[in-house]
N, C-alpha and C positions, 0 to 999 in steps of 0.2 A: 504494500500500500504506500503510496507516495504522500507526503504531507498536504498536497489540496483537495486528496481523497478523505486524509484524515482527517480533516478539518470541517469538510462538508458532514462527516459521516460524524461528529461528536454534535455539530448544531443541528444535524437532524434529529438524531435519537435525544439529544438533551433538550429539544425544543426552546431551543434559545438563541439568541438575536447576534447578528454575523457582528452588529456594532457592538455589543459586549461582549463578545469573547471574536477572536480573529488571529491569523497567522500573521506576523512581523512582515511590512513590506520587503522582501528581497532585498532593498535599497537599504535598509535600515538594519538588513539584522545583523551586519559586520562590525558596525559602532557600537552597536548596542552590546554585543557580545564580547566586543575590546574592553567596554567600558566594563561589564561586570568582571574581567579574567584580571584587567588591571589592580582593579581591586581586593577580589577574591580568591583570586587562582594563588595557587603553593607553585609558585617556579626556583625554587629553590633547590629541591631536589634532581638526583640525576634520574630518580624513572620514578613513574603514579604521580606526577601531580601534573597541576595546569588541575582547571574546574571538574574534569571528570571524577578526578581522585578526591575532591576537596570535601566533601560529607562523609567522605570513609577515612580518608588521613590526614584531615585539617585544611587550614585555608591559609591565606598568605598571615605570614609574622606580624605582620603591622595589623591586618581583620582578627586574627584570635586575641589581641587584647580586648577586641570587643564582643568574645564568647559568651553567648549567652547562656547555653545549657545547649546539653545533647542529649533525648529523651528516648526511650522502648517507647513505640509507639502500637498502638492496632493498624494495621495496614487498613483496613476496611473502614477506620470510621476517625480517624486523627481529624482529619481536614475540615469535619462538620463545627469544630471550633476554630476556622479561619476567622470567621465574621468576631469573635472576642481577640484572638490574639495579633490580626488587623487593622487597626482603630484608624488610622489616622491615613490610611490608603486608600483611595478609590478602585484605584487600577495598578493591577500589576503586571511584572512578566511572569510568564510560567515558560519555563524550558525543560521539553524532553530531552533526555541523553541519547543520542543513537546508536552513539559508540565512537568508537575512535581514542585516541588517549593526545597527549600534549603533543610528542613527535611525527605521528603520519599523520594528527590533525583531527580534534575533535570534532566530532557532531552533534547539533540540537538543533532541535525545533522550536523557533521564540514564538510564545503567542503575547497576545497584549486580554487581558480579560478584568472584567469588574467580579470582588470574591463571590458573588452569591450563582454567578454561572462557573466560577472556577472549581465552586462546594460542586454542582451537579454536574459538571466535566470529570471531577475525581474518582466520583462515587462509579460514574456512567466503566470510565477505565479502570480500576477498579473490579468490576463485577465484567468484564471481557478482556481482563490479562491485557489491558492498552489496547482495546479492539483486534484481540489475536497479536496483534506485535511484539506480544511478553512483555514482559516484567519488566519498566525501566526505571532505572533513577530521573529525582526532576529536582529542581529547584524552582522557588517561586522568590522574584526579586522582588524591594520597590523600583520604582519607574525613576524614584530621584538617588538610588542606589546608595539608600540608608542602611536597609539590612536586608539580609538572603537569609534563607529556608532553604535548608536541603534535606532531602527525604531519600536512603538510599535501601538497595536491597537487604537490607540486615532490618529494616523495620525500627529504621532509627532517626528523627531529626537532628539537623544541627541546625542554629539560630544563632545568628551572629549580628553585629549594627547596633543601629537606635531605634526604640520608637517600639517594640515590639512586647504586647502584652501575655506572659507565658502564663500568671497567675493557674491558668487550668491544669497545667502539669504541676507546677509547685503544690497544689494541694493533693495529687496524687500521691505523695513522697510520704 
């Protein structure tokens, strides 16, 4: 499946609006993706980092002073507290991992979405393994690249930045 298949095929079934949830213009998603690796990515090391590695082995030296916590999460149902641990976002990015690693060149797919279609885009992949695509890791930025969210195969968050309301994990503890 090609990302404008995927895309069509999550506002279908999620029945929600191309203007709140949408694929990154082409044009746009090599800035956009500088801009979150600049920030985020671990290039530090000689191999696993750069963004893909970054929710399973850390983020860059300068972003982990502003570690927020890294949580066990339920695969199945973390995200339905986007809308509390979100406050002050409207819109964000969400990026699938495709694969790829920092050397032969990462892959992801940026969308731009408001959370209450990102809450039923999750759930929709989620409950079709990413519409048959498998299992992927994702991160969800803010748009002014205050703090990332990464959600990786281990069923594990990392929260990094400002702005980000975790309260709902904290009282799991």
């Amino acid at each position: 499946m090609n990302l404008f298949q995927f895309e069509n095929e999550l506002i279908k079934r999620c029945d929600i609006s191309k203007i709140r949830f949408h694929k990154v213009r082409v044009t746009q998603c090599k800035n956009i993706y500088q801009k979150i690796t600049e920030k985020y990515a671990d290039k530090t090391q000689i191999w696993k980092n750069g963004l893909h590695w970054a929710n399973t082995n850390g983020y860059s030296p300068k972003s982990m002073k502003k570690l927020l916590g890294c949580y066990s999460v339920e695969r199945q149902a973390w995200f339905y507290y986007l809308p509390e641990i979100i406050l002050n976002d409207d819109i964000v990015y969400f990026l699938i991992d495709i694969g790829g690693d920092w050397y032969t060149g990462e892959y992801f797919w940026i969308f731009e979405s408001y959370i209450p279609e990102l809450v039923k885009v999750l759930d929709l992949l989620n409950q079709t393994a990413f519409l048959d695509i498998g299992w992927s890791d994702y991160y969800i930025v803010s748009k002014k690249f205050r703090w990332i969210i990464g959600f990786n195969h281990h069923d594990v968050i990392s929260c990094v930045g400002e702005g980000l309301n975790l309260d709902c994990f904290l009282h799991k503890k």
